[in-house]
C-alpha positions in Angstrom: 104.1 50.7 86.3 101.5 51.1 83.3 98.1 49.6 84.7 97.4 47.6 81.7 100.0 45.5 82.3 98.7 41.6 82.0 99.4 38.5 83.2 98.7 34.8 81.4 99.7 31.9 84.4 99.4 29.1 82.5 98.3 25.3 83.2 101.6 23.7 84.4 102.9 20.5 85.3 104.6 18.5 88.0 105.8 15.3 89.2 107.0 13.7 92.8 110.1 15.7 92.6 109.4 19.2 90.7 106.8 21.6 89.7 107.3 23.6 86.5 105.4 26.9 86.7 105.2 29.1 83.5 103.5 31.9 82.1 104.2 35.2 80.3 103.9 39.3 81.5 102.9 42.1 79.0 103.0 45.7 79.5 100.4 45.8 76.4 98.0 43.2 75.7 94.9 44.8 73.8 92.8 41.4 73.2 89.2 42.1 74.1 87.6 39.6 76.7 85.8 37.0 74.7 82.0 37.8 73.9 79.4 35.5 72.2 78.2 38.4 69.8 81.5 39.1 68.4 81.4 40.4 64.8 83.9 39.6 61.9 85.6 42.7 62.9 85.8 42.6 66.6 87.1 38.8 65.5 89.5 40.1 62.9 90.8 43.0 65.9 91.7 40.7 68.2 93.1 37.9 65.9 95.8 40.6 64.9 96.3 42.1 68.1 97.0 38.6 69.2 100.1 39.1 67.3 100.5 42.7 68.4 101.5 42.3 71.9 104.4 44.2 73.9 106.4 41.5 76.1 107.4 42.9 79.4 111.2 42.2 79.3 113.2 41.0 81.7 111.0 42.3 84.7 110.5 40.4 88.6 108.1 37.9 89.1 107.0 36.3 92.2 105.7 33.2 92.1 103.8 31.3 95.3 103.0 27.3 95.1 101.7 25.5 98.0 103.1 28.2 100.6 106.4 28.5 98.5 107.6 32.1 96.9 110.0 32.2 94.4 111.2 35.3 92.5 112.1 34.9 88.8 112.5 37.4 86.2 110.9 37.5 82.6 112.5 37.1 79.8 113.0 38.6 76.7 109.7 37.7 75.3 107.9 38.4 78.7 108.2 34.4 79.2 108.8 33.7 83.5 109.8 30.1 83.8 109.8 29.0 87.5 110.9 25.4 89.6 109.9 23.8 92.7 111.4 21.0 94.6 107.9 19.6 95.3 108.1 16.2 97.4 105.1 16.8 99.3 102.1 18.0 96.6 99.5 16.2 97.0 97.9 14.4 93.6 95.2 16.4 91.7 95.3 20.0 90.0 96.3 22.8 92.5 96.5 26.7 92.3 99.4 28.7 92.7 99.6 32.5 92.4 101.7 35.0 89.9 102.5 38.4 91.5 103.5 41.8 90.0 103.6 45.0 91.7 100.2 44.5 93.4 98.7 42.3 90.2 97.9 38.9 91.4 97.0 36.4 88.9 96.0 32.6 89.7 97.0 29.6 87.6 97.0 26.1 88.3 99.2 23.1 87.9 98.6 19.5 87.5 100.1 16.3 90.0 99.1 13.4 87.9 99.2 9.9 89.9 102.3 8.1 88.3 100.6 5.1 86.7 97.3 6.3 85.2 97.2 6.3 81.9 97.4 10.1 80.3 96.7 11.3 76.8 98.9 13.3 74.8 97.0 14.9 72.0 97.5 17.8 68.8 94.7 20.0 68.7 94.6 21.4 64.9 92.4 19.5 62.7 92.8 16.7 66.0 90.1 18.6 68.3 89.8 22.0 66.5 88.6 22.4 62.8 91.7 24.7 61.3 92.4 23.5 57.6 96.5 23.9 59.1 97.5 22.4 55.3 94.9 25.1 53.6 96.1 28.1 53.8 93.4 30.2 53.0 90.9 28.3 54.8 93.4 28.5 58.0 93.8 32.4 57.5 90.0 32.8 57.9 89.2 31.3 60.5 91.8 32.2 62.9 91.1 36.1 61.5 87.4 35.8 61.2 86.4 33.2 63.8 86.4 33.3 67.5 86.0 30.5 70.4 82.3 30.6 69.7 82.2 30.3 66.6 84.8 28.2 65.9 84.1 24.1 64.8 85.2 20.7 66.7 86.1 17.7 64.1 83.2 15.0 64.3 85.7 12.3 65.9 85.1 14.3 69.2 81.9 12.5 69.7 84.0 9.0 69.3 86.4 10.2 71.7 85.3 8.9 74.8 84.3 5.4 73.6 88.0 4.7 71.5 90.2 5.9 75.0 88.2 3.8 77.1 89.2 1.0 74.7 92.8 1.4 74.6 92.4 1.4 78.3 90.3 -1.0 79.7 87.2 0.5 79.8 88.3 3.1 81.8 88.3 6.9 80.6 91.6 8.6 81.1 91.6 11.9 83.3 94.7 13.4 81.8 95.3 15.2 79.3 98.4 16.9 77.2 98.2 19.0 74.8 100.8 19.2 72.1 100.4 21.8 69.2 101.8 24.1 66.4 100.2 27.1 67.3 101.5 29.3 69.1 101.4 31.1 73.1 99.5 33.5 71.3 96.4 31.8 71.1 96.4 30.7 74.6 93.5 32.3 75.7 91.5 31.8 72.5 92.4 27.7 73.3 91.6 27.6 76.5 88.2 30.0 75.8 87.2 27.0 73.3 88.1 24.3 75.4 85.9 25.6 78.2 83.2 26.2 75.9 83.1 22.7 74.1 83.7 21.1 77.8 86.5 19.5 76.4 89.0 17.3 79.2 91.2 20.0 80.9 94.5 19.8 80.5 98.1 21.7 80.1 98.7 23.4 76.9 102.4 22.5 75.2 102.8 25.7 72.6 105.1 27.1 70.1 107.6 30.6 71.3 105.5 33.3 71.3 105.6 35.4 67.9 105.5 39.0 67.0 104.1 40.9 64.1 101.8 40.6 61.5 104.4 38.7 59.6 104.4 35.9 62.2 100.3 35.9 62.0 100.2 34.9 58.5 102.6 31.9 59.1 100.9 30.8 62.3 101.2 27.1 63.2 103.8 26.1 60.9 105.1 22.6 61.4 107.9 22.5 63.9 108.8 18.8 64.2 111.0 19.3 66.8 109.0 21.3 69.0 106.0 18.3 69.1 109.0 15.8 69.4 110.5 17.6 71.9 107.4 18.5 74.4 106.2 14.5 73.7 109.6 13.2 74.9 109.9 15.5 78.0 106.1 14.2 79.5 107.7 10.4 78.7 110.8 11.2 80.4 109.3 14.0 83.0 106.6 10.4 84.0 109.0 7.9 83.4 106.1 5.0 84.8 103.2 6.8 83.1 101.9 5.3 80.2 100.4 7.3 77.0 97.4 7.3 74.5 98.8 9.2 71.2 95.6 11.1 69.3 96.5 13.0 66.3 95.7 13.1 62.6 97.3 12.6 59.0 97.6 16.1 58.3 100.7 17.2 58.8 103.5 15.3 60.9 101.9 13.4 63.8 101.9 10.1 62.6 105.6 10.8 61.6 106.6 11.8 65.4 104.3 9.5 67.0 106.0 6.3 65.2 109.4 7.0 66.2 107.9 7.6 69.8 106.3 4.3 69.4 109.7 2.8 68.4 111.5 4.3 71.6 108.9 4.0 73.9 106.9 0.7 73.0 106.0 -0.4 76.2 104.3 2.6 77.0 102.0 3.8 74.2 98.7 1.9 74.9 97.4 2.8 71.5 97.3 5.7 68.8 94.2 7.3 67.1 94.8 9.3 64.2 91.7 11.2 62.2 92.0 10.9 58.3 91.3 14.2 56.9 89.2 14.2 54.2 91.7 16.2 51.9 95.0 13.8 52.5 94.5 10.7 50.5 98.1 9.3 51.0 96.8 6.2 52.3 99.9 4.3 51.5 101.1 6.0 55.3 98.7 5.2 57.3 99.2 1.3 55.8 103.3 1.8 57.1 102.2 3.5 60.3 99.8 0.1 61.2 103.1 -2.7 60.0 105.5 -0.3 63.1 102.4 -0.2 65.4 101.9 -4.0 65.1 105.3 -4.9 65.2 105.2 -3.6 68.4 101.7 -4.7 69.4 100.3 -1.2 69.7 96.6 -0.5 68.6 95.9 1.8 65.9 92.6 3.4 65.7 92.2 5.3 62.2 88.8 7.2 61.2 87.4 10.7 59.6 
């Protein structure tokens, strides 16, 4: 088997019961490991062969969690999905190990304690400068840009002060994070997380996509993947309560209020950053009647 065959574990969840591993295989992955000098060109290289990558179909992996091996197999995409009856895993973030014909990879998954409060947040135009509703301005900085050089929004500074607030003082040590993009950009997120020592946390992204084609429509607006990843953590911690953090951009204020509607006991508050460029302010007015019909805080800022 070719040598340059590549592994991505990725951050994974579990709860009391179960422990979801997942990650994808590829018997080509050409992106260049992540350098602070990177020209526009090594940038542009890698953005595209982010969307050049040969899945390795339907192939055996071994997966090992807390002394446990299970063997599952790819699928089409390169995508290994892998379950664990878990009922003694301690609470915290653990390691577990990805194995292919003499490749071992680490990953890690999270064991959050049941009651704490978590926060499930976008990450375009939430954490991450990207212009998603420019499309232009999107295309050149996910082609030109890398993890270096790439922007965080100025609420990130107000972060820490508004989650504490919503949750009595405390600052929660949780984190989801629920985007458009797509498992693509994996390692450029978690590259920029790292570097802006953003709160770690477990990555909820779009199907993995193919082709140039699929690189110019990156991060389209996929309401029912955000709706769907959102209600799995609510029903996956069925005692856990949330923080929602999003902004007006695209759909998040439209998902997080029906949350809010089903789930009103359990959203401790929702922050949503008003984009300079979306002046529909009439919404954000309907999204603060729902949330104080049902006595949830809104936080709203630039």
């Amino acid at each position: 088997m070719s040598s340059k065959i590549k592994i991505l574990p990725y951050r994974s969840l579990a709860n009391g019961d179960k422990a979801f591993i997942r990650g994808h295989a590829f018997k080509k992955h050409r992106v260049k490991e992540l350098k602070t000098y990177h020209k526009q060109f090594s940038n542009f290289r890698n953005a595209v062969r982010r969307y050049q990558l040969s899945p390795l179909k339907y192939e055996e992996i071994r997966v090992v969690l807390n002394g446990e091996e299970k063997v599952v197999s790819t699928d089409k995409k390169g995508m290994f999905t892998c379950e664990f009856d878990m009922h003694n895993l301690p609470k915290g973030w653990h390691k577990y190990q990805v194995k292919l014909n003499g490749k071992i990879k680490k990953g890690e998954v999270l064991h959050p304690t049941n009651h704490r409060t978590a926060v499930i947040s976008d990450i375009d135009d939430t954490v991450l400068i990207s212009h998603s509703t420019r499309f232009l301005k999107k295309m050149y900085l996910i082609l030109f840009r890398n993890a270096h050089s790439r922007k965080l929004t100025p609420m990130i500074k107000n972060w820490t002060s508004h989650l504490q607030d919503f949750n009595e003082d405390q600052n929660p040590k949780e984190f989801f994070y629920v985007s458009n993009s797509e498992w693509n950009l994996y390692d450029f997120l978690e590259d920029f997380f790292d570097i802006n020592k953003l709160p770690k946390g477990v990555f909820f992204l779009q199907n993995l996509r193919k082709g140039l084609k699929d690189l110019v429509k990156t991060g389209r607006v996929n309401d029912n993947h955000k709706m769907d990843s959102i209600e799995f953590l609510f029903q996956f911690y069925p005692e856990k309560p949330y923080i929602l953090v999003g902004d007006n951009g695209q759909k998040d204020m439209e998902i997080y209020g029906k949350i809010c509607d089903k789930y009103p006991d359990r959203v401790k508050g929702v922050m949503i950053r008003k984009l300079p460029y979306v002046t529909e302010a009439y919404r954000m007015e309907n999204m603060k009647k729902q949330l104080d019909f049902h006595n949830i805080p809104l936080v709203s800022y630039h």
